[in-house]
PyMOL Python script that loads the backbone (N, CA, C, O; Angstrom):
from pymol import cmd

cmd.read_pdbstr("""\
ATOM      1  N   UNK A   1       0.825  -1.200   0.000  1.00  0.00           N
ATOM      2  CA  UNK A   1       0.000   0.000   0.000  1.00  0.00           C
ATOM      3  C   UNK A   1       0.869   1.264   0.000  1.00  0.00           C
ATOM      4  O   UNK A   1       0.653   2.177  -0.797  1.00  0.00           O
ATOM      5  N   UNK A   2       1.979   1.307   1.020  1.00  0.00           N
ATOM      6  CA  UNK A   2       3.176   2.619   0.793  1.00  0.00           C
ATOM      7  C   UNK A   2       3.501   2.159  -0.274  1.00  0.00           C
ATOM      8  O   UNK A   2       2.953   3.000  -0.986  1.00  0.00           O
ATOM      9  N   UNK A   3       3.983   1.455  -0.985  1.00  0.00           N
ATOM     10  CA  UNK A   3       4.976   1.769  -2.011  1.00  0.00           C
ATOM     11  C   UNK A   3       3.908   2.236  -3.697  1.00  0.00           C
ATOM     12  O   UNK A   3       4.324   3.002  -4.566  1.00  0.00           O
ATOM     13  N   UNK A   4       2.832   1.666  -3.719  1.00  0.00           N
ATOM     14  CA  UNK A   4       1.496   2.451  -3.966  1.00  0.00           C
ATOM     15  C   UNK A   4       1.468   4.119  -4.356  1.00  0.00           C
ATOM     16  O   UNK A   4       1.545   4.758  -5.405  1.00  0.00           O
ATOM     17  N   UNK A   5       1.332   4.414  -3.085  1.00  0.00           N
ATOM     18  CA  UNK A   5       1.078   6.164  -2.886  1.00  0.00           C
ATOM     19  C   UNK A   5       1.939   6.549  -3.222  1.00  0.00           C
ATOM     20  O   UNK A   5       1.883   7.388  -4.121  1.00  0.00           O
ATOM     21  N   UNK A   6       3.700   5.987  -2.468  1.00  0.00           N
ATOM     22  CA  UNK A   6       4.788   6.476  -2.992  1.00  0.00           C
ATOM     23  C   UNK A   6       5.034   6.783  -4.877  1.00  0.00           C
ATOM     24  O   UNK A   6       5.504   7.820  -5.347  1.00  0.00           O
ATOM     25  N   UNK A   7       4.538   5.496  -5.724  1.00  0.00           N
ATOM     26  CA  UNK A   7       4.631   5.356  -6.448  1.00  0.00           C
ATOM     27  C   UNK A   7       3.958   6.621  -7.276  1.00  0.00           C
ATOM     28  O   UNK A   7       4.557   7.465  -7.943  1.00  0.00           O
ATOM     29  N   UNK A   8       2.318   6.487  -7.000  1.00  0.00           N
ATOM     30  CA  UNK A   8       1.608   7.885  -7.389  1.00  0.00           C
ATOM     31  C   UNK A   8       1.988   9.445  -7.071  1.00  0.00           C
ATOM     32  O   UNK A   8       1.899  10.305  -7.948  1.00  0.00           O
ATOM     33  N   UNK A   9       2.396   9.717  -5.809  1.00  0.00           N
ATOM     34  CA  UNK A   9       3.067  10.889  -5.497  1.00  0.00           C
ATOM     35  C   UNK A   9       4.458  11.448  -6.649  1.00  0.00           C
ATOM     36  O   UNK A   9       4.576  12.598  -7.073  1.00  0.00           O
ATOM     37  N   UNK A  10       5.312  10.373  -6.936  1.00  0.00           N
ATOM     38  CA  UNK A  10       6.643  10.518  -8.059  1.00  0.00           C
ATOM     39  C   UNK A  10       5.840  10.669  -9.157  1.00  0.00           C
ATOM     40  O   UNK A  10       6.433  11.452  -9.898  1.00  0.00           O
ATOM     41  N   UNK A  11       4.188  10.135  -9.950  1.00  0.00           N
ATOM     42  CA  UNK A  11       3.744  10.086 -10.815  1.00  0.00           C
ATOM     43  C   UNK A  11       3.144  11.702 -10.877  1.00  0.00           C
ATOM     44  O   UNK A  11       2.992  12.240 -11.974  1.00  0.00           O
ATOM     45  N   UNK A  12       2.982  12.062 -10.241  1.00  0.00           N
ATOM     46  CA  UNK A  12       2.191  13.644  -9.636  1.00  0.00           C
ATOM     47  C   UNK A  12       3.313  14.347  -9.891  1.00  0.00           C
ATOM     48  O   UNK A  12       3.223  14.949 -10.961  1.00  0.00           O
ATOM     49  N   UNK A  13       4.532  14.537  -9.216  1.00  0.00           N
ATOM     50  CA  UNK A  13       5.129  14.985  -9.225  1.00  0.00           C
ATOM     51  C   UNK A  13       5.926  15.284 -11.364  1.00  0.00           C
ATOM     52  O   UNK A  13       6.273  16.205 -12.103  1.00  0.00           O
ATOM     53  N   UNK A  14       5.825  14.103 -11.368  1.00  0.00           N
ATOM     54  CA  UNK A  14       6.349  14.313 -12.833  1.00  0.00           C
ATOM     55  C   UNK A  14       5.403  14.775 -13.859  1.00  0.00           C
ATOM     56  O   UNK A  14       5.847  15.113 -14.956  1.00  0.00           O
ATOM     57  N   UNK A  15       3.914  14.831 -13.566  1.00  0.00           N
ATOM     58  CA  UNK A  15       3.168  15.538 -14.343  1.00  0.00           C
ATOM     59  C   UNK A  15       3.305  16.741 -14.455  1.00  0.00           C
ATOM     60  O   UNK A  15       3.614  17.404 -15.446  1.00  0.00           O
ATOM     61  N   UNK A  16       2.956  17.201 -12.901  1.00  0.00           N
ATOM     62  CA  UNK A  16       3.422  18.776 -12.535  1.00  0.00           C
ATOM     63  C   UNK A  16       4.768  19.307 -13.352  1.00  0.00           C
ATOM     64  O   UNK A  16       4.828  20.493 -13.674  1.00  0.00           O
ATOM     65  N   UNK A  17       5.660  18.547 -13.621  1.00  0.00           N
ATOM     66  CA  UNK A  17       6.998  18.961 -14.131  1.00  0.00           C
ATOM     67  C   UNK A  17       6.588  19.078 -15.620  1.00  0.00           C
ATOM     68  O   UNK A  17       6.977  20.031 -16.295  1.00  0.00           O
ATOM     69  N   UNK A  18       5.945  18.283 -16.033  1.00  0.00           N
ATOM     70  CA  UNK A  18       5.565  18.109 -17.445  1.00  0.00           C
ATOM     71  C   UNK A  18       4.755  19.479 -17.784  1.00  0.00           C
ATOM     72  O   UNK A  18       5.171  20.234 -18.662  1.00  0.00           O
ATOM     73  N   UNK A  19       3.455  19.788 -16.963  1.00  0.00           N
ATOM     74  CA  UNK A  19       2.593  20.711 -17.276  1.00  0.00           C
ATOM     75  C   UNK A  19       3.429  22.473 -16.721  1.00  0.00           C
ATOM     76  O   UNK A  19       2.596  23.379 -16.709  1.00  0.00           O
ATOM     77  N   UNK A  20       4.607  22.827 -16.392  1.00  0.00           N
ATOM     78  CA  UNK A  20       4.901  23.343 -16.219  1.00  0.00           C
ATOM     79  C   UNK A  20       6.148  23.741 -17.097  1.00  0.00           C
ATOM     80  O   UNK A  20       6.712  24.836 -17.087  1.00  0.00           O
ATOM     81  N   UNK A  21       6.466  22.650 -17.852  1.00  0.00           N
ATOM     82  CA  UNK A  21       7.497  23.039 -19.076  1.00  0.00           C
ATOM     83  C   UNK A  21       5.863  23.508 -20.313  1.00  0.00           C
ATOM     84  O   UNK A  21       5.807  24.427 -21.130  1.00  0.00           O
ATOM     85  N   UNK A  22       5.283  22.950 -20.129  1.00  0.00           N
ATOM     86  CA  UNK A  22       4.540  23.178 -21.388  1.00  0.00           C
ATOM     87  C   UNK A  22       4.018  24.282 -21.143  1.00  0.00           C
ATOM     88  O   UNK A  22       3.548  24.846 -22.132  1.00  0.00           O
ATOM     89  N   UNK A  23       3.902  24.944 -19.920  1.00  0.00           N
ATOM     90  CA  UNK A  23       3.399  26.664 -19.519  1.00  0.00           C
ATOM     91  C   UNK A  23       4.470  27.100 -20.468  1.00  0.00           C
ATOM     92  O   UNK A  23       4.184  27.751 -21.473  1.00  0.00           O
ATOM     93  N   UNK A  24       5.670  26.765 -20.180  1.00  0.00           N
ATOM     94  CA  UNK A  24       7.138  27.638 -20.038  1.00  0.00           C
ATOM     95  C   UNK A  24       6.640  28.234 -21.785  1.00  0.00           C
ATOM     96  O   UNK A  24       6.347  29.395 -22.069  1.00  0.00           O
ATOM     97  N   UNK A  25       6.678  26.675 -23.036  1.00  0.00           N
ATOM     98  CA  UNK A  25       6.655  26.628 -23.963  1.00  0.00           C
ATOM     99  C   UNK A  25       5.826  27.832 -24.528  1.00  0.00           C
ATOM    100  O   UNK A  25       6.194  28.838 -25.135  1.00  0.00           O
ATOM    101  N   UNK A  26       4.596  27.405 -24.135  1.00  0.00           N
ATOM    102  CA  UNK A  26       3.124  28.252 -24.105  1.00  0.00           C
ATOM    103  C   UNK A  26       3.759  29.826 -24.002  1.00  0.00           C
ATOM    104  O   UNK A  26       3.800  30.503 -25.029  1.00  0.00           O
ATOM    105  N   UNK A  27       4.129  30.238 -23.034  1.00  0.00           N
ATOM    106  CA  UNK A  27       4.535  31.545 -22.767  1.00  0.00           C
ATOM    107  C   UNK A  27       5.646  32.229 -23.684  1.00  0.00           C
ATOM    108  O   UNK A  27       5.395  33.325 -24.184  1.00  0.00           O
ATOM    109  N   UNK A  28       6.653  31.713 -23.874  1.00  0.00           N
ATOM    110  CA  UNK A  28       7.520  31.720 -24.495  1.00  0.00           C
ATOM    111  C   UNK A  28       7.299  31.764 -26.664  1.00  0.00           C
ATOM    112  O   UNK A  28       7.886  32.387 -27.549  1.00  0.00           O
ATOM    113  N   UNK A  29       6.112  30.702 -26.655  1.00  0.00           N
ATOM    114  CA  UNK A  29       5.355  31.001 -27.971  1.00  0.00           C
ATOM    115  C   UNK A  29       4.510  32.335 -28.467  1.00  0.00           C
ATOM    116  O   UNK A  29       4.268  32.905 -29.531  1.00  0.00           O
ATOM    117  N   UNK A  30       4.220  32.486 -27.123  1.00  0.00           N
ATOM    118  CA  UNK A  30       3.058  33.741 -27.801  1.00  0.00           C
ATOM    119  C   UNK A  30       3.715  34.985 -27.382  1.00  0.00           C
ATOM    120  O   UNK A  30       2.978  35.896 -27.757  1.00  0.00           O
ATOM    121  N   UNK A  31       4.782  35.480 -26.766  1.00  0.00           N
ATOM    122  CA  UNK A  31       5.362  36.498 -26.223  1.00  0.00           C
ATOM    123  C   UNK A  31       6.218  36.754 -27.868  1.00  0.00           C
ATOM    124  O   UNK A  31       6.524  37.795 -28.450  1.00  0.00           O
ATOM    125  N   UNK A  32       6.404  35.313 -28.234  1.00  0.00           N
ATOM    126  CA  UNK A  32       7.267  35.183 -29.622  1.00  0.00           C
ATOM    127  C   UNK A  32       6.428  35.658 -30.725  1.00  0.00           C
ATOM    128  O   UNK A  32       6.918  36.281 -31.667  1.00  0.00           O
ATOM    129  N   UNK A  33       5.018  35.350 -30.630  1.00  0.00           N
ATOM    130  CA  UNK A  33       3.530  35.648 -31.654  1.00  0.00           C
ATOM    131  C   UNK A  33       3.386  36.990 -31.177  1.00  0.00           C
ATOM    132  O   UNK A  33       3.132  37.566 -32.236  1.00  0.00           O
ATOM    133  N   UNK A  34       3.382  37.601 -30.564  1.00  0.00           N
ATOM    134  CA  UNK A  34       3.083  38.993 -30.261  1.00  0.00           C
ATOM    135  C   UNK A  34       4.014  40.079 -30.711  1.00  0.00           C
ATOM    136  O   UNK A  34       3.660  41.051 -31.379  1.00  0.00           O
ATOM    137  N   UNK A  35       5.490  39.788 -30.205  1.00  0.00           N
ATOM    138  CA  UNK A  35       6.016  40.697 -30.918  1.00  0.00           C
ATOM    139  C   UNK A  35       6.363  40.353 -32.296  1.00  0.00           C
ATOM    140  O   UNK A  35       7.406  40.957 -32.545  1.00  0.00           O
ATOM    141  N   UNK A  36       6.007  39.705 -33.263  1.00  0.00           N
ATOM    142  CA  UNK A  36       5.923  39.606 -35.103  1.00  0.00           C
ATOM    143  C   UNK A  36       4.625  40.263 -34.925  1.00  0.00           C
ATOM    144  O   UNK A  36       4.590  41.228 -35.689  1.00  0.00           O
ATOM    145  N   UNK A  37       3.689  40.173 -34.337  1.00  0.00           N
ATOM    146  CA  UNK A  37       2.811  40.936 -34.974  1.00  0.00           C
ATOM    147  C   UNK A  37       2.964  42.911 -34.140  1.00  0.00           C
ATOM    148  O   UNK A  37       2.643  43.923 -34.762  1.00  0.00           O
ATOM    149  N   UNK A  38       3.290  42.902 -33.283  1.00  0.00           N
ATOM    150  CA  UNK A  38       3.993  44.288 -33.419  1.00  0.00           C
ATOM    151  C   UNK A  38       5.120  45.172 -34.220  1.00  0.00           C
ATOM    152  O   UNK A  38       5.184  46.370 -34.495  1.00  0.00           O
ATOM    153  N   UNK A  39       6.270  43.674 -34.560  1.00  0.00           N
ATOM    154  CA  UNK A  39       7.260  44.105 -35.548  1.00  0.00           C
ATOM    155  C   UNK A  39       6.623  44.342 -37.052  1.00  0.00           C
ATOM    156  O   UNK A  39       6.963  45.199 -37.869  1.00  0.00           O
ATOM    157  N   UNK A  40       5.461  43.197 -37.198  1.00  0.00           N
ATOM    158  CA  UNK A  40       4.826  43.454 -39.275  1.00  0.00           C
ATOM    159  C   UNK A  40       4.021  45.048 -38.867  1.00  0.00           C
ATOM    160  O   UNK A  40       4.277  46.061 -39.518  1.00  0.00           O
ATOM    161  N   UNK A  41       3.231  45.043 -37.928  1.00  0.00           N
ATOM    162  CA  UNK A  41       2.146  46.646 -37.624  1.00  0.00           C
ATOM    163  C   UNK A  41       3.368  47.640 -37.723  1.00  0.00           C
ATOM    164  O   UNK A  41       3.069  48.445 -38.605  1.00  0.00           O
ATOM    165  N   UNK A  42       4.228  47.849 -37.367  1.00  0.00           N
ATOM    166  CA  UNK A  42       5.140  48.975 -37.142  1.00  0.00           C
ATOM    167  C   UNK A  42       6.024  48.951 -38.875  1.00  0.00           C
ATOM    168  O   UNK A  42       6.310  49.993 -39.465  1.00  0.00           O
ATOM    169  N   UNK A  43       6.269  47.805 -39.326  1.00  0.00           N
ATOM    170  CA  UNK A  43       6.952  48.111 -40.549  1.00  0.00           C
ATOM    171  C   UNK A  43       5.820  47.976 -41.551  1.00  0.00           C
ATOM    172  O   UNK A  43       6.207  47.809 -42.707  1.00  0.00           O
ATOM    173  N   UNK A  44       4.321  48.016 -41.338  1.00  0.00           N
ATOM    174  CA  UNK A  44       3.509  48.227 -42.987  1.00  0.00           C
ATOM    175  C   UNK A  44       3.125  49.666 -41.822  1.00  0.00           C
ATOM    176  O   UNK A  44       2.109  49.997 -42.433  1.00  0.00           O
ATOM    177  N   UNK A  45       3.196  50.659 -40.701  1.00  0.00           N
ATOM    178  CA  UNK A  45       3.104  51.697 -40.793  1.00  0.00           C
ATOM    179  C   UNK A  45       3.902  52.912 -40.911  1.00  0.00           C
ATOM    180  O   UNK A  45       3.560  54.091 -41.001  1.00  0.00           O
ATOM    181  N   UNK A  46       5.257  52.247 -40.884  1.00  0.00           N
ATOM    182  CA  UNK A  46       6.284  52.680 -41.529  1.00  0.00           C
ATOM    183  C   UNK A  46       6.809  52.895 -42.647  1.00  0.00           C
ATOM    184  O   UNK A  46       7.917  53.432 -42.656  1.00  0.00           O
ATOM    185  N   UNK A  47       6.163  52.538 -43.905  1.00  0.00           N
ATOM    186  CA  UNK A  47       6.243  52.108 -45.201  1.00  0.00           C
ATOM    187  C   UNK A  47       4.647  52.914 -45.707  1.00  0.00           C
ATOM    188  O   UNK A  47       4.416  52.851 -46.915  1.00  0.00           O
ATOM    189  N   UNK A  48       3.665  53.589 -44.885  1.00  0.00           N
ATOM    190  CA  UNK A  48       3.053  54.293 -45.697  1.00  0.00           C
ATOM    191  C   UNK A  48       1.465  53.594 -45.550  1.00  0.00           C
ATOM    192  O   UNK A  48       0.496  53.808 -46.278  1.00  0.00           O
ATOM    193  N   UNK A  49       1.552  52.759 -44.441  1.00  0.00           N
ATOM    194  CA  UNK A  49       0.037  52.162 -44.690  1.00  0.00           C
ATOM    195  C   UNK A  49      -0.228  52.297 -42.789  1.00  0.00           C
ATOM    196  O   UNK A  49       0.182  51.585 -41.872  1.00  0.00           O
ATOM    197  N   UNK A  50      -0.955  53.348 -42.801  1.00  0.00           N
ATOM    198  CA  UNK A  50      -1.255  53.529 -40.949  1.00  0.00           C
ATOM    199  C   UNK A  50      -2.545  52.848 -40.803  1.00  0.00           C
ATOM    200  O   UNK A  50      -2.567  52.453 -39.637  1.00  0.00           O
ATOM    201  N   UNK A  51      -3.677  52.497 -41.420  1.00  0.00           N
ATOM    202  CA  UNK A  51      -4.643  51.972 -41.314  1.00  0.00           C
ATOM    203  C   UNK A  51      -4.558  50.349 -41.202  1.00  0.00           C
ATOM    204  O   UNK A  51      -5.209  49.712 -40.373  1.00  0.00           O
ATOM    205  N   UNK A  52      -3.603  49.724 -42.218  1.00  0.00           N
ATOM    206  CA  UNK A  52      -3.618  48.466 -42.486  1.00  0.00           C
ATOM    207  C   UNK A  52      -2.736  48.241 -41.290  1.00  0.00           C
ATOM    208  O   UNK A  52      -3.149  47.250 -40.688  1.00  0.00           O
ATOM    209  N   UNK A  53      -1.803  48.712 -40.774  1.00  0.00           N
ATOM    210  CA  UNK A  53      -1.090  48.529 -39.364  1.00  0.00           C
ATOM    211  C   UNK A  53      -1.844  48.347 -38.321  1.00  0.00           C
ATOM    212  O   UNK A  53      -1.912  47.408 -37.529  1.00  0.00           O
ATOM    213  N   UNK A  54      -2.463  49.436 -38.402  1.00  0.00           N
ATOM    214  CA  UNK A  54      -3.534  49.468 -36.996  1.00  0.00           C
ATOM    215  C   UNK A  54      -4.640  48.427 -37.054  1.00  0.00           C
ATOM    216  O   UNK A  54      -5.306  48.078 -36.079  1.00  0.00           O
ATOM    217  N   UNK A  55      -4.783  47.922 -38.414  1.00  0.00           N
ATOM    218  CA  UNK A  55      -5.616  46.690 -38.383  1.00  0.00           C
ATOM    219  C   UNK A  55      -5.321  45.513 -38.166  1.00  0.00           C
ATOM    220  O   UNK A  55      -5.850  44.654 -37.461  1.00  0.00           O
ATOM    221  N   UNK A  56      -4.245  45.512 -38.955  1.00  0.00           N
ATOM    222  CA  UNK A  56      -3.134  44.081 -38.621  1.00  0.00           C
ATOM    223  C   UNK A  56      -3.143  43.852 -36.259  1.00  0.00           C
ATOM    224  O   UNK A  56      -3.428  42.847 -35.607  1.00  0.00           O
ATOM    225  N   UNK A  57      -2.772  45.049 -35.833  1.00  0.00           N
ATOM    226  CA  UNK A  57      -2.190  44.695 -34.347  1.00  0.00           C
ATOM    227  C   UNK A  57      -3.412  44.668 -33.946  1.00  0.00           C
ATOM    228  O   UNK A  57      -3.571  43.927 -32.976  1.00  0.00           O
ATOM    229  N   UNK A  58      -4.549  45.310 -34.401  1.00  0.00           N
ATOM    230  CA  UNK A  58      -6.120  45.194 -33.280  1.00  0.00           C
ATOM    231  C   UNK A  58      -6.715  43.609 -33.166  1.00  0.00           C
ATOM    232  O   UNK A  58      -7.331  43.065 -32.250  1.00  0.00           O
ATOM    233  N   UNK A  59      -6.205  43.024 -34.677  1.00  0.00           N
ATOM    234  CA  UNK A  59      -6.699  41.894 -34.866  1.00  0.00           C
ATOM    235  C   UNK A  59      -5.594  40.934 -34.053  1.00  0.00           C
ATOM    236  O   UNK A  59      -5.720  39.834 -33.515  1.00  0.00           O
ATOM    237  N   UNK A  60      -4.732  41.618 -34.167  1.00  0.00           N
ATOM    238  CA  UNK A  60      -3.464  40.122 -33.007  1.00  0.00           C
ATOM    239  C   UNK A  60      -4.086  40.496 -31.772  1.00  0.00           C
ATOM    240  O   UNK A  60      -4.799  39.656 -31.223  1.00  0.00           O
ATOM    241  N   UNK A  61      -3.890  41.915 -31.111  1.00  0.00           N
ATOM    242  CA  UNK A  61      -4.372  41.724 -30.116  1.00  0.00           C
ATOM    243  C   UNK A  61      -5.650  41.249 -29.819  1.00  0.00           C
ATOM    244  O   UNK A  61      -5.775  40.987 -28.622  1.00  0.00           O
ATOM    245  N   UNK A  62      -6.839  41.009 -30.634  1.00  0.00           N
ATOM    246  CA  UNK A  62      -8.195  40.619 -30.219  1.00  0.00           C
ATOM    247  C   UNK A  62      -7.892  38.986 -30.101  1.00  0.00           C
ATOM    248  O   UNK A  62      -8.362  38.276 -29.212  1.00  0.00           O
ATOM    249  N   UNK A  63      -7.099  38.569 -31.069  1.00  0.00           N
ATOM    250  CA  UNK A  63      -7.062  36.880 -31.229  1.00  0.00           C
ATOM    251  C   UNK A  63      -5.979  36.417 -29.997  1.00  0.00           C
ATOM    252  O   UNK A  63      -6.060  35.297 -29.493  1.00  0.00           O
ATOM    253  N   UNK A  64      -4.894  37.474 -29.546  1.00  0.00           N
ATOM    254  CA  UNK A  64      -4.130  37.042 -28.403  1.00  0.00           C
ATOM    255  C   UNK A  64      -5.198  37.046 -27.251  1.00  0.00           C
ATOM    256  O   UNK A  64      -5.270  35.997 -26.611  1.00  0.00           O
ATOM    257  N   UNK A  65      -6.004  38.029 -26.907  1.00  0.00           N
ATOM    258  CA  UNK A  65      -6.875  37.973 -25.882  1.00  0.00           C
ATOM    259  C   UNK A  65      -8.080  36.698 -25.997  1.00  0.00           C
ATOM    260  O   UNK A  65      -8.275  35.866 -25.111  1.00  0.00           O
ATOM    261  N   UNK A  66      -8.484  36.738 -26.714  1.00  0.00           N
ATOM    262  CA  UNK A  66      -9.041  34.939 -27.142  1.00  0.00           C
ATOM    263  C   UNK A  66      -8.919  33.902 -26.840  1.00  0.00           C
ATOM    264  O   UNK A  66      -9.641  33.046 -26.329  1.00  0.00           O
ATOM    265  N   UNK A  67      -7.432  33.999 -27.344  1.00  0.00           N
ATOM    266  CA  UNK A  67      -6.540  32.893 -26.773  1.00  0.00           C
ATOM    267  C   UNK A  67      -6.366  32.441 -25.525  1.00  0.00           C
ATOM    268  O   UNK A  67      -6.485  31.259 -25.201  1.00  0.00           O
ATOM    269  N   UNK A  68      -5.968  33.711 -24.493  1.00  0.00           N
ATOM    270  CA  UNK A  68      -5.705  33.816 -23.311  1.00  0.00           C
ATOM    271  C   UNK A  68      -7.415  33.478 -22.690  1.00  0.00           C
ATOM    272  O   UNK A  68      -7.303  32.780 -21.682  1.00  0.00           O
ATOM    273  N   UNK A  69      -8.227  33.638 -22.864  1.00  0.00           N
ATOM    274  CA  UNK A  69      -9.295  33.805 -22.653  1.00  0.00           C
ATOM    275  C   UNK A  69      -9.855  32.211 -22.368  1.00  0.00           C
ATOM    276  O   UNK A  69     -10.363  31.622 -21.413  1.00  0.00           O
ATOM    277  N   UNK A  70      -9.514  31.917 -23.569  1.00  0.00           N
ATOM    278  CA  UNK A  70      -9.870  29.977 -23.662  1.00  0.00           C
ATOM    279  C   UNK A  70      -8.661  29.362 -23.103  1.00  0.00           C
ATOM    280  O   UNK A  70      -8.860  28.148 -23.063  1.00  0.00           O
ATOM    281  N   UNK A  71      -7.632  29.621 -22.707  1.00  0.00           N
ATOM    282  CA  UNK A  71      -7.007  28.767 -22.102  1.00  0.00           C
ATOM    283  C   UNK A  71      -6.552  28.858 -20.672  1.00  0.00           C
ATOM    284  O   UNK A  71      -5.740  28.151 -20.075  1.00  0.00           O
ATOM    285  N   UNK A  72      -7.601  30.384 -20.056  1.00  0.00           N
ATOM    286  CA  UNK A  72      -7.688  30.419 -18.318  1.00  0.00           C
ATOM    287  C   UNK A  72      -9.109  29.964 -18.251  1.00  0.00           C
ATOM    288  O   UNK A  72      -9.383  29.539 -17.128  1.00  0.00           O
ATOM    289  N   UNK A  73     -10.134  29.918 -19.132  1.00  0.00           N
ATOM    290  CA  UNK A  73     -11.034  28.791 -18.902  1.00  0.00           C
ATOM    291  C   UNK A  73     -11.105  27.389 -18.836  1.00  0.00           C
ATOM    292  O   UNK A  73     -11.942  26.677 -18.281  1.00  0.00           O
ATOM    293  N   UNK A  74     -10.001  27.069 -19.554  1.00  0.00           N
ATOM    294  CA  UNK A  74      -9.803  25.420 -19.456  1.00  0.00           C
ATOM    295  C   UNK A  74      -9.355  25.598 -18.145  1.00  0.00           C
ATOM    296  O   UNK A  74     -10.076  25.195 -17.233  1.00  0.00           O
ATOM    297  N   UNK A  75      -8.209  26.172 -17.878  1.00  0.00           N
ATOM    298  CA  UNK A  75      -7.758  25.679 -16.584  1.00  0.00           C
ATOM    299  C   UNK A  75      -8.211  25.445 -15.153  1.00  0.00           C
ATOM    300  O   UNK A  75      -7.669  24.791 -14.262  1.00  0.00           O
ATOM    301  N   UNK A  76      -9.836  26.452 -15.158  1.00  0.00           N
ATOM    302  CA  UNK A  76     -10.191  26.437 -14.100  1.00  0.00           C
ATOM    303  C   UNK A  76     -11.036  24.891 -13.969  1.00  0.00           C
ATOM    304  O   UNK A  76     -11.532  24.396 -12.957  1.00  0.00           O
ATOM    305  N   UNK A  77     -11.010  24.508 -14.957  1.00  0.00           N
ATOM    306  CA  UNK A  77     -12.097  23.459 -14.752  1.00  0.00           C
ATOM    307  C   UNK A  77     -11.310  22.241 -13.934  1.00  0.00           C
ATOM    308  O   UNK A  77     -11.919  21.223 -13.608  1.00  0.00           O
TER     309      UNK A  77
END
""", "prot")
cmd.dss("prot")
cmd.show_as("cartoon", "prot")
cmd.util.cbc("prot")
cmd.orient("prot")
């Protein structure tokens, strides 16, 4: 029966390790998705197009907030 729990506790433990590199990943992806879409908005409004810029980043930022949106709802469950 201890060696049981013991067994499940190391199994817990290595999930937690697992779901916490895949935060890392997660975070590290979209911090990476966010600034390309601040770097393309700043160079098509730099080049003469201020509308299509400002459309390009409203739309990252609406789909980054989305994102974030559906994946602090999964988590609470």
């Amino acid at each position: 029966m201890v060696r049981q729990v013991e067994a499940d506790y190391e199994h817990q433990r290595r999930m937690d390790r697992i779901d916490i590199w895949f935060r890392v990943a997660g975070t590290a992806t979209a911090a990476g998705g966010i600034a390309g879409f601040v770097w393309i908005a700043k160079y098509i409004v730099d080049h003469g197009a201020p509308a299509a810029g400002a459309g390009l980043l409203g739309g990252g930022v609406i789909a980054a907030f989305g994102a974030l949106s559906v994946s602090l709802a999964r988590r609470q469950k």
